[in-house]
DSSP file (Angstrom, degrees, kcal/mol; ACC not computed):
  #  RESIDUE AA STRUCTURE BP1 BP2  ACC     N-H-->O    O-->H-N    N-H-->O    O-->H-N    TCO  KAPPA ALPHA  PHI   PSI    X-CA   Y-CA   Z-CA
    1    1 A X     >        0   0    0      0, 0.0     4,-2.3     0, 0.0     5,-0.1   0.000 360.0 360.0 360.0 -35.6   -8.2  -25.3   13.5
    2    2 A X  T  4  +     0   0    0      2,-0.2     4,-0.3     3,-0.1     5,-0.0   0.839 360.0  56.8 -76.7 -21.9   -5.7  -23.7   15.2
    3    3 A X  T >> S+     0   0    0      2,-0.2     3,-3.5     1,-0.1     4,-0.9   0.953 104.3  59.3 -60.2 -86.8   -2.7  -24.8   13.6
    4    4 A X  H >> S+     0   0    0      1,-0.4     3,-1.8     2,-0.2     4,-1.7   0.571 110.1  45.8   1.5 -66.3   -4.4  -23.3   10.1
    5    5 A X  H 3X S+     0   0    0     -4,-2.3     4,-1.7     1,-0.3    -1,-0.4   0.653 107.5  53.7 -84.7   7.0   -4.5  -20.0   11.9
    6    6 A X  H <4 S+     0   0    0     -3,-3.5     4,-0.5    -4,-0.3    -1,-0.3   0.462 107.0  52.2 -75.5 -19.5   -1.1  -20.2   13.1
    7    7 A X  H << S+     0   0    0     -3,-1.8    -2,-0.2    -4,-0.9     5,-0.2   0.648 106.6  56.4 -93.9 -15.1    0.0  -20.8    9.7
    8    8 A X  H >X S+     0   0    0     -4,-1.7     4,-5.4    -5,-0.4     3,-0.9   0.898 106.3  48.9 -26.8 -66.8   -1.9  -17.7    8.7
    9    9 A X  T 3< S+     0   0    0     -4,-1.7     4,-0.3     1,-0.3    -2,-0.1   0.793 111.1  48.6 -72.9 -15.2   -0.2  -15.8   10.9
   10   10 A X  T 3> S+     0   0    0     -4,-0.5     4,-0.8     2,-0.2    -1,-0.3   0.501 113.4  48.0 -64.1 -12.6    3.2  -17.2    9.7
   11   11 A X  H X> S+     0   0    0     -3,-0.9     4,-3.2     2,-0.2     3,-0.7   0.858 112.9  44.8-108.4 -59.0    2.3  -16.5    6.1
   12   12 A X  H 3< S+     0   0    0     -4,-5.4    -2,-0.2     1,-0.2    -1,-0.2   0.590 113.2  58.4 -74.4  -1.6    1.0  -12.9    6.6
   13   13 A X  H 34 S+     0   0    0     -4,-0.3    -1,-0.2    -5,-0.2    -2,-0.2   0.639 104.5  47.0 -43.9 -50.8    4.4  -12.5    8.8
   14   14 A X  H <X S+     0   0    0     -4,-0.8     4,-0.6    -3,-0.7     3,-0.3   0.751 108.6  62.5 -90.0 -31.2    6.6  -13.4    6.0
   15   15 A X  H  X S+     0   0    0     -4,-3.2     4,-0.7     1,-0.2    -1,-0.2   0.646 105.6  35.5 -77.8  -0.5    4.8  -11.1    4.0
   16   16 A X  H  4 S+     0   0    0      2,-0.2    -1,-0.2     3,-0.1    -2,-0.2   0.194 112.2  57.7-122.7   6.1    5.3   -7.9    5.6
   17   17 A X  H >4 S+     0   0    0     -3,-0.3     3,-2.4     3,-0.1     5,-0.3   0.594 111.7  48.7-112.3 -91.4    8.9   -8.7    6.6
   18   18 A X  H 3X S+     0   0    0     -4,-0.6     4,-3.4     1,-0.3     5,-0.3   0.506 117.5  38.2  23.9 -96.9    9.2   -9.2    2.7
   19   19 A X  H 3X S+     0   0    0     -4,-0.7     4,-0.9     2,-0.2    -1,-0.3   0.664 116.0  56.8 -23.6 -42.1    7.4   -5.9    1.9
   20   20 A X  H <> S+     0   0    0     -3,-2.4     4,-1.0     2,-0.2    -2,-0.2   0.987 110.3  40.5 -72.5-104.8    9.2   -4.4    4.8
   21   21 A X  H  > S+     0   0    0      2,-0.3     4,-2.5    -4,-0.2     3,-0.3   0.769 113.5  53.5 -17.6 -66.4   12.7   -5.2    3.7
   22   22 A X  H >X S+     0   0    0     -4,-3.4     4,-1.8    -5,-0.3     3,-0.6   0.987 110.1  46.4 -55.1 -58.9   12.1   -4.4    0.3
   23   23 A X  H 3< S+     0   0    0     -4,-0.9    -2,-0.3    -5,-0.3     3,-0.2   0.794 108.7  48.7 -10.8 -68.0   11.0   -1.4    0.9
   24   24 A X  H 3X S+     0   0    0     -4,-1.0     4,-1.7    -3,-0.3     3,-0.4   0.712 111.5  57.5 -82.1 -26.2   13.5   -0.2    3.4
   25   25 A X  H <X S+     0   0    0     -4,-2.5     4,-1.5    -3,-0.6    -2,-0.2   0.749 109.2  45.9 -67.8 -25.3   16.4   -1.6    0.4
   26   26 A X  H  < S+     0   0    0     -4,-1.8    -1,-0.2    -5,-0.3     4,-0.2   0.528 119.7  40.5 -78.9 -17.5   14.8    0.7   -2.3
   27   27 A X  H  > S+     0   0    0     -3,-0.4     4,-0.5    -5,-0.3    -2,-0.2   0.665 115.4  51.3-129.4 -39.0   14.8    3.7    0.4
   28   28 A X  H >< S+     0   0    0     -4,-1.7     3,-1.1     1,-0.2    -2,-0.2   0.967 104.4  57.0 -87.5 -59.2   18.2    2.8    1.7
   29   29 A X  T 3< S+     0   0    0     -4,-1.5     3,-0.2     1,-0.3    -1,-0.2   0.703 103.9  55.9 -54.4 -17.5   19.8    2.7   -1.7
   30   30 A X  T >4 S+     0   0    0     -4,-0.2     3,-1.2     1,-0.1    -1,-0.3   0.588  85.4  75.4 -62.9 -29.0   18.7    6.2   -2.3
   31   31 A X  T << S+     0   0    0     -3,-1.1    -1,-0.1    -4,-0.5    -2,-0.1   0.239  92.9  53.7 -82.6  18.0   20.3    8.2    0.8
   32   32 A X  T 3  S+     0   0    0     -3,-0.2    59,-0.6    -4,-0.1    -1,-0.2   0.154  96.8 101.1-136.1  23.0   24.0    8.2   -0.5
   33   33 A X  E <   -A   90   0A   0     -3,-1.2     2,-0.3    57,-0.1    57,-0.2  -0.420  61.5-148.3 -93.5-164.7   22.6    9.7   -3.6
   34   34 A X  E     -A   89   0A   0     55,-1.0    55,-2.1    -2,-0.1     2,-0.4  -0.809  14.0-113.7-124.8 146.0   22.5   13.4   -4.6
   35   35 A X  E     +A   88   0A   0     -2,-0.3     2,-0.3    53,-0.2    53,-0.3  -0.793  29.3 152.9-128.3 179.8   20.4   15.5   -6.5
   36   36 A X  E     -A   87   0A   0     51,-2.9    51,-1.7    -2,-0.4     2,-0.4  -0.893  44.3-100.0-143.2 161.4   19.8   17.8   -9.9
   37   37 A X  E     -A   86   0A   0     -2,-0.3    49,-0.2    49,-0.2    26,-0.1  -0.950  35.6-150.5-104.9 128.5   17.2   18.9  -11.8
   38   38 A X        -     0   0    0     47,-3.9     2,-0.2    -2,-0.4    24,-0.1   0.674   5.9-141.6 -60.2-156.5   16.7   17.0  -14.8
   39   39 A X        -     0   0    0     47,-0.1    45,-0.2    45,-0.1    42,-0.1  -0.657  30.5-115.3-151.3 122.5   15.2   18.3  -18.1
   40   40 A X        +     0   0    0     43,-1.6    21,-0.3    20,-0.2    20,-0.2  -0.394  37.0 173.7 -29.7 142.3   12.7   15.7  -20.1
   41   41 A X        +     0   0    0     18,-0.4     2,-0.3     1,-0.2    -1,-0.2   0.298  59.6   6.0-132.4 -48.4   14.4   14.7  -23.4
   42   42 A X        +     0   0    0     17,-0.3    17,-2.5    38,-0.1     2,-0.3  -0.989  62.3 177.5-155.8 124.5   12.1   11.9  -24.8
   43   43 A X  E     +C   58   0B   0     -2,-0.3     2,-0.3    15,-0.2    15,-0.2  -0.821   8.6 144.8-170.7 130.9    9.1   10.7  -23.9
   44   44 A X  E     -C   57   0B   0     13,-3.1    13,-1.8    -2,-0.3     2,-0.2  -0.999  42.5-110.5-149.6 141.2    6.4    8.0  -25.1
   45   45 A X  E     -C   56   0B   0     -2,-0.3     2,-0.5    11,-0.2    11,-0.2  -0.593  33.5-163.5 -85.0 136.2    3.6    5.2  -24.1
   46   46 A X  E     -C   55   0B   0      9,-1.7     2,-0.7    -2,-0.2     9,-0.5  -0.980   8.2-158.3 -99.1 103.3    4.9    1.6  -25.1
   47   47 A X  E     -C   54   0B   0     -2,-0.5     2,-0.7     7,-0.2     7,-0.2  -0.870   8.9-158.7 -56.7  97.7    2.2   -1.2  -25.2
   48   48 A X  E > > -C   53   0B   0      5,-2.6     5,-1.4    -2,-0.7     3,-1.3  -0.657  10.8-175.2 -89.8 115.2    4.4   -4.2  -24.9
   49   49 A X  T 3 5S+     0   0    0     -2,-0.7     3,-0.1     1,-0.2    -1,-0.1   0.409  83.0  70.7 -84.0  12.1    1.8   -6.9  -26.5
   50   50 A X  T 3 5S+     0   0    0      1,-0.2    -1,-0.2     3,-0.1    -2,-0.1   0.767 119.4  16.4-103.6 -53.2    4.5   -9.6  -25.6
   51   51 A X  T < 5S-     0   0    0     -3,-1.3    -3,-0.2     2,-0.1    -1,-0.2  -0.502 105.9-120.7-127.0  46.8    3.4   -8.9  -21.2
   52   52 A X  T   5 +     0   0    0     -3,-0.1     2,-0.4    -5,-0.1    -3,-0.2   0.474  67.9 130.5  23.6  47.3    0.3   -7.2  -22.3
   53   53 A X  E   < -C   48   0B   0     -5,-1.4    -5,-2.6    -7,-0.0     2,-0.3  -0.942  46.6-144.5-114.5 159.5    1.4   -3.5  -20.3
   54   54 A X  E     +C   47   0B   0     -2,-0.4     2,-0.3    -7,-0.2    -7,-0.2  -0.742  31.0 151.4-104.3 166.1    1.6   -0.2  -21.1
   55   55 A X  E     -C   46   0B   0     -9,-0.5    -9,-1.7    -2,-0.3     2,-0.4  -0.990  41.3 -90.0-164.1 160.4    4.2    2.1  -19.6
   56   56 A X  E     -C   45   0B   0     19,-0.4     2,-0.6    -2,-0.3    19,-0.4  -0.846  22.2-162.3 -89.6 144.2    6.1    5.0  -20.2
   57   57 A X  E     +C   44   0B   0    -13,-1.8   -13,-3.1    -2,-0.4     2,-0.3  -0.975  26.9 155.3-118.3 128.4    9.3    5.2  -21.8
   58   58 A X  E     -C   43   0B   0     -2,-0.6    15,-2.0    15,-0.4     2,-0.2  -0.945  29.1-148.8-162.1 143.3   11.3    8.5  -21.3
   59   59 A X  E     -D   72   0C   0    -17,-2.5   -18,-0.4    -2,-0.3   -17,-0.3  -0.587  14.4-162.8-112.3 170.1   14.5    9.7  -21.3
   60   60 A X  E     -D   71   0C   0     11,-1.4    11,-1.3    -2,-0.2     2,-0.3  -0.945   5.7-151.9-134.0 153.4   16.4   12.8  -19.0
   61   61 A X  E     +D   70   0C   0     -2,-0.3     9,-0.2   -21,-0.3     2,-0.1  -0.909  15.1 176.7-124.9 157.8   19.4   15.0  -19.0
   62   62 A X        -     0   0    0      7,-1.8     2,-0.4    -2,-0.3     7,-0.3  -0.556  23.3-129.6-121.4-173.3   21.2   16.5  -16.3
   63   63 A X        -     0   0    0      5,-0.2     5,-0.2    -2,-0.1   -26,-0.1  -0.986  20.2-177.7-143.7 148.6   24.4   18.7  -15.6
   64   64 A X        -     0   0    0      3,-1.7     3,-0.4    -2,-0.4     4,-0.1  -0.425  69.8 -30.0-138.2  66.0   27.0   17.8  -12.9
   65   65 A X  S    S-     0   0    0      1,-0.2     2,-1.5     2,-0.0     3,-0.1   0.843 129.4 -38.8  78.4  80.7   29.9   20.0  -12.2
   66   66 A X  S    S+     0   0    0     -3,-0.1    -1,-0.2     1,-0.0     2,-0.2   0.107 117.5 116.2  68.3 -42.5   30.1   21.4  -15.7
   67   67 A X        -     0   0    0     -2,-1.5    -3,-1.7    -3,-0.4     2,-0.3  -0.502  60.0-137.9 -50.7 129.2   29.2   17.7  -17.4
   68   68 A X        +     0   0    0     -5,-0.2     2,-0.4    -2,-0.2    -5,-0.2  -0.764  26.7 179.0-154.8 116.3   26.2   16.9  -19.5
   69   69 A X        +     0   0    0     -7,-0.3    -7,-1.8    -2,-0.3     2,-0.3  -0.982   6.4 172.3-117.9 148.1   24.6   13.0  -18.4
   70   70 A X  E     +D   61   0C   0     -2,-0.4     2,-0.3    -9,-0.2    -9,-0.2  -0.954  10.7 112.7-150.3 152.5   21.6   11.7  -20.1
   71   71 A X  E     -D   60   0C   0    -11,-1.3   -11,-1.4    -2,-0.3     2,-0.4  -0.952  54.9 -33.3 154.9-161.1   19.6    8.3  -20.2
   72   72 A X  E     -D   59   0C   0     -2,-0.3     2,-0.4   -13,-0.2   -13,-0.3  -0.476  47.3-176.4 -70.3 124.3   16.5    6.4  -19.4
   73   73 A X        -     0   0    0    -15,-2.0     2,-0.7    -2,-0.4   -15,-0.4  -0.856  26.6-115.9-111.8 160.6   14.3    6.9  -16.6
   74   74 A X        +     0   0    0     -2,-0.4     2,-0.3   -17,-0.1    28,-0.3  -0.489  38.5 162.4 -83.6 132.3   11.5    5.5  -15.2
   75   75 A X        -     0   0    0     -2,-0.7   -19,-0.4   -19,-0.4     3,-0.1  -0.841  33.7-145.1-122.7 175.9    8.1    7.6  -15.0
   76   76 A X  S    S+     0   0    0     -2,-0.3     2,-0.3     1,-0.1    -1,-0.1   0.300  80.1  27.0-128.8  22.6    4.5    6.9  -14.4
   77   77 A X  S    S-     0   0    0    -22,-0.0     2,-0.2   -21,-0.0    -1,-0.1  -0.872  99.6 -67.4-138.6-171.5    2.8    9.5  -16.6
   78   78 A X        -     0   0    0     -2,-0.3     2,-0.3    -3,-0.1    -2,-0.1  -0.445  41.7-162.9 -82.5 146.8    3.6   11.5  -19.6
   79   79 A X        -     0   0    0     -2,-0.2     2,-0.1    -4,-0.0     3,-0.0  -0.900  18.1-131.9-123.8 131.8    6.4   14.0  -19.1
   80   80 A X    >   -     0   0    0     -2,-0.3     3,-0.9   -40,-0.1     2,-0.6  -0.385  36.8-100.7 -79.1 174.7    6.5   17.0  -22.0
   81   81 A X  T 3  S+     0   0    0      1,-0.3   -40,-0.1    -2,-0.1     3,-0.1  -0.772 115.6  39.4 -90.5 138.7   10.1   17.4  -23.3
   82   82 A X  T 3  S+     0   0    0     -2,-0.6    -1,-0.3     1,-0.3   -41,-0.1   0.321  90.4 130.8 109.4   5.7   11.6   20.2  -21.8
   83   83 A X    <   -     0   0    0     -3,-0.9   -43,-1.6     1,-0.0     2,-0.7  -0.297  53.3-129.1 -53.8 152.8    9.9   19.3  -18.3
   84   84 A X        +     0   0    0    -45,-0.2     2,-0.4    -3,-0.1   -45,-0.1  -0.932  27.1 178.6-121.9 150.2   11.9   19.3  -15.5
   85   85 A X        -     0   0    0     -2,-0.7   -47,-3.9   -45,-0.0     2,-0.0  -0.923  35.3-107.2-136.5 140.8   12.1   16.5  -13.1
   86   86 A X  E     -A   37   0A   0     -2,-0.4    14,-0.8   -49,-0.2     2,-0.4  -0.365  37.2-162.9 -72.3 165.6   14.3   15.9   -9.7
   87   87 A X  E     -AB  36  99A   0    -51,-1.7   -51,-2.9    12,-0.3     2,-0.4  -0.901  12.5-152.0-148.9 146.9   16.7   13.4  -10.7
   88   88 A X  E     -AB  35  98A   0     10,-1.1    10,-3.7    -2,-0.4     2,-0.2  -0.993  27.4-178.4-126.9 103.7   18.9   11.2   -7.5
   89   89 A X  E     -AB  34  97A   0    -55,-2.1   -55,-1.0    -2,-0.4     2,-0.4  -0.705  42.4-101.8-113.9 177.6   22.6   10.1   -9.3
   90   90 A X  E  >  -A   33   0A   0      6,-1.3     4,-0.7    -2,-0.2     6,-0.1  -0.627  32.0-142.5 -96.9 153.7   25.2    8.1   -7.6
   91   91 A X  T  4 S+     0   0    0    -59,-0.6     3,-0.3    -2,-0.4    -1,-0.1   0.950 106.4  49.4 -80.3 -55.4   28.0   11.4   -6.5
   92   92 A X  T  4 S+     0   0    0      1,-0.2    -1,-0.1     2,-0.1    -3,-0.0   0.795 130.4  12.6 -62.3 -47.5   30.7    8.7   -7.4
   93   93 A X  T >4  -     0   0    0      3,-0.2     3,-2.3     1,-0.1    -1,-0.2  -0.235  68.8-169.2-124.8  45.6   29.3    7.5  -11.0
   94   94 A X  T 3< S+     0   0    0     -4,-0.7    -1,-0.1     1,-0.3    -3,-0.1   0.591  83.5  71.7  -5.2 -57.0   26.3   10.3  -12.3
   95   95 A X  T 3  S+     0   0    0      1,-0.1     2,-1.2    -6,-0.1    -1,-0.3   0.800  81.3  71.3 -57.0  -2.0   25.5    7.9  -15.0
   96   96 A X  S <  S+     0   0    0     -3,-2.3    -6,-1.3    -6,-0.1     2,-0.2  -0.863  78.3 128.7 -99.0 117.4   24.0    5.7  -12.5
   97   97 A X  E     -B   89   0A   0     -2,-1.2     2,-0.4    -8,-0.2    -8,-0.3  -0.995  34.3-169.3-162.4 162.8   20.9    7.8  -11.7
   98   98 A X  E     -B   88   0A   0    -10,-3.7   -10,-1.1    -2,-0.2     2,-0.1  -0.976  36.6 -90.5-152.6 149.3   16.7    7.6  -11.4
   99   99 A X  E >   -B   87   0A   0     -2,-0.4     3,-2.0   -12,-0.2   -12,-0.3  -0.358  31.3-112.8 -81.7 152.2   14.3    9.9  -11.1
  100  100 A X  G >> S+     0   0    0    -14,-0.8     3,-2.5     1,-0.4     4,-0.5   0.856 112.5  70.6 -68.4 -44.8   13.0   11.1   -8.1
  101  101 A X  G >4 S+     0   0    0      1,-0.3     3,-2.1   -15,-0.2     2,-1.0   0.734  85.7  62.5   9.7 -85.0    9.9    9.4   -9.0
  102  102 A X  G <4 S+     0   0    0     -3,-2.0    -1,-0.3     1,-0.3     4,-0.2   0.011  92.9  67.9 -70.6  27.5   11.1    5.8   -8.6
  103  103 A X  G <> S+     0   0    0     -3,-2.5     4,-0.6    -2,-1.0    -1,-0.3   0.430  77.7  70.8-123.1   5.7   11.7    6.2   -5.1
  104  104 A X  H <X S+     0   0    0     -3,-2.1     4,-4.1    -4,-0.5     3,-0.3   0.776  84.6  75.9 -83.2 -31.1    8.4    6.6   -4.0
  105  105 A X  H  4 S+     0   0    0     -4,-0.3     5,-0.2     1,-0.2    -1,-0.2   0.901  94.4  52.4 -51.2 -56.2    8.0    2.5   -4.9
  106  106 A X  H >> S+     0   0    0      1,-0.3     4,-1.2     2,-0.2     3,-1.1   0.699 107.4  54.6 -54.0 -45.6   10.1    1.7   -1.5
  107  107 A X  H 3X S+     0   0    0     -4,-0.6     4,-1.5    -3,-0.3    -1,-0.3   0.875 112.6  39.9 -50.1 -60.1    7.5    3.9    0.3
  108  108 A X  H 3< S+     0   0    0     -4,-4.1    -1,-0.3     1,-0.2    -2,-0.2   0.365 105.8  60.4 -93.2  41.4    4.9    1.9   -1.1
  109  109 A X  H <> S+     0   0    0     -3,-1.1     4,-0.7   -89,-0.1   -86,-0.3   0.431 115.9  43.2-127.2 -31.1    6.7   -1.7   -0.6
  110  110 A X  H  X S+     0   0    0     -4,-1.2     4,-0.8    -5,-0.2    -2,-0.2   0.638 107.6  54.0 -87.1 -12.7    6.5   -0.5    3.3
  111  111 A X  H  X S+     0   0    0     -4,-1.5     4,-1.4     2,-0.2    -1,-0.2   0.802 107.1  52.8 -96.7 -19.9    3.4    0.7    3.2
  112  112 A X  H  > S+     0   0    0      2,-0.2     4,-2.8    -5,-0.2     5,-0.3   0.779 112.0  47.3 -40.5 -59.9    2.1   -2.9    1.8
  113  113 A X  H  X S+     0   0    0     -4,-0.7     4,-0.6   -94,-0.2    -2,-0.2   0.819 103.2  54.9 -80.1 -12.8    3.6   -4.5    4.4
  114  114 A X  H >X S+     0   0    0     -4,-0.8     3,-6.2     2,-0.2     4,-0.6   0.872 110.8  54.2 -79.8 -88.1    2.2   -2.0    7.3
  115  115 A X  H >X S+     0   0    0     -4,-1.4     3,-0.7     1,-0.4     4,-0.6   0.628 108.1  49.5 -26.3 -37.2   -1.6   -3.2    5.6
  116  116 A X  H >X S+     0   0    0     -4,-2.8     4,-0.9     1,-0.2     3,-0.6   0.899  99.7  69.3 -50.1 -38.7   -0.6   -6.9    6.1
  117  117 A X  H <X S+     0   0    0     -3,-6.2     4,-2.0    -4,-0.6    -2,-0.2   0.691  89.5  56.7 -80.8 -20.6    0.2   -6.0    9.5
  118  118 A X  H <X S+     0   0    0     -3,-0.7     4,-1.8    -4,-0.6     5,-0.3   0.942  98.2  60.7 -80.0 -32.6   -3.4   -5.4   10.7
  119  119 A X  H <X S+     0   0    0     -4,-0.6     4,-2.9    -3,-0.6    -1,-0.1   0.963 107.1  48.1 -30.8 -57.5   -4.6   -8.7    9.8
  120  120 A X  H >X S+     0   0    0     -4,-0.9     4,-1.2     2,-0.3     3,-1.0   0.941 108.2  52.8 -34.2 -73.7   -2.1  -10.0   12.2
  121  121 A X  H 3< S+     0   0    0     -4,-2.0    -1,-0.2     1,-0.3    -2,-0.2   0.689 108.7  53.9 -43.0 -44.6   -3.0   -7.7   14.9
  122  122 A X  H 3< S+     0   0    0     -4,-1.8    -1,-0.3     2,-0.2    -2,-0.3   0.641 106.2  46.4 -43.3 -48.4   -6.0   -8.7   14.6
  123  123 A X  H << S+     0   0    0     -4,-2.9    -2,-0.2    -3,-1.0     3,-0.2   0.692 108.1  54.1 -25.0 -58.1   -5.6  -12.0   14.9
  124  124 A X  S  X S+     0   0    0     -4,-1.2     4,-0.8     1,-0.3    -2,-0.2   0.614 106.2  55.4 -77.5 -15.2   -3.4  -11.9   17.8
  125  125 A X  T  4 S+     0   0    0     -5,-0.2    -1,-0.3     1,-0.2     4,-0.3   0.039 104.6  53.9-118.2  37.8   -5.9  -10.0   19.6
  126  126 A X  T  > S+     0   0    0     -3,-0.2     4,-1.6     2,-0.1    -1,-0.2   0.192 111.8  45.6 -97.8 -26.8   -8.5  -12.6   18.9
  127  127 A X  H >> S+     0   0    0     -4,-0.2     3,-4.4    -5,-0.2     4,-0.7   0.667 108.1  51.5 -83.7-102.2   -6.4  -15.1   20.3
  128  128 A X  H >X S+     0   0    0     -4,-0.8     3,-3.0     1,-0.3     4,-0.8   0.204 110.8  52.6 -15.4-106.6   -5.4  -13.1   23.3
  129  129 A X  H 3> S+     0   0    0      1,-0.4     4,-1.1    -4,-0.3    -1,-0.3   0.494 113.2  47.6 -57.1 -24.4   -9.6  -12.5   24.0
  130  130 A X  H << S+     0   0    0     -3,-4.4    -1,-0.4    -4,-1.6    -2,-0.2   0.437 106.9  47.9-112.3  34.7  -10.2  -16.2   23.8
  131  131 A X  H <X S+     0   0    0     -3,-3.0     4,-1.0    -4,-0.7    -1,-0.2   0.606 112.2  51.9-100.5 -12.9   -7.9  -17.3   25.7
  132  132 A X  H  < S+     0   0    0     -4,-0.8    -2,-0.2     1,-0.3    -3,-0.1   0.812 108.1  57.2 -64.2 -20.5   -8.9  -14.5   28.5
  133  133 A X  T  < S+     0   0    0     -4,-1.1    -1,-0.3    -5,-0.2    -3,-0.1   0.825 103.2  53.8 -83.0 -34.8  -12.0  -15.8   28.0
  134  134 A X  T  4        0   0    0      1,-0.2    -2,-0.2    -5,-0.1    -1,-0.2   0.724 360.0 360.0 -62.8 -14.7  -10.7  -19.4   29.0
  135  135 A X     <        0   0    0     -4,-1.0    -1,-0.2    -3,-0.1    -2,-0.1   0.546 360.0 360.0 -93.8 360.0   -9.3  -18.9   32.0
């Protein structure tokens, strides 16, 4: 029985260092980024019957020192056209850029892995009371 929960605690370990990491790689590619404000261009719900989901599909423009960049970004609701939305480009290449939106996933890929983490705690402080109780 005890191995079992020792493989528990391994399992729900590897899952929050998982969570953890990803998280902090979504969050960490964002800090050498810059921002604009964006303007809504296009925007529509897809039901791809293929994965059975819905999503949004929408597209943005920005301005960058006099320059005009535009493509797809990700949202999670409907955006009207002419909305404006923060936008995070790369300083070096503008066309690589995502809306401020899609950084909030890295926030919730850590925040996943903090909610594994009470199981654990729990755990460990069930072990710790019986063995205090053994002695």
């Amino acid at each position: 029985m005890k191995e079992k929960k020792d493989i528990e605690l391994i399992i729900l370990s590897i899952i929050v260092i998982f969570f953890v990491l990803i998280g902090l790689y979504a969050l960490s590619s964002n800090i050498t980024m810059k921002r604009a404000i964006g303007e809504i261009t296009y925007c529509e719900r897809v039901y791809d019957t293929y994965r059975d989901i819905k999503y949004w599909n929408a597209s943005a423009k920005f301005s960058v020192d006099g320059n005009e960049y535009s493509g797809y970004v990700n949202v999670t609701s409907h955006k009207y056209i002419g909305q404006k939305i923060i936008i995070l480009y790369n300083p070096k290449d503008p066309n690589d850029f995502i809306s401020q939106s899609s950084t909030y996933s890295g926030i919730t890929m850590i925040i996943f892995g903090f909610i594994f983490l009470i199981p654990i705690i729990l755990k460990l402080k069930d072990k710790q009371k019986i063995k205090s109780e053994n002695i």
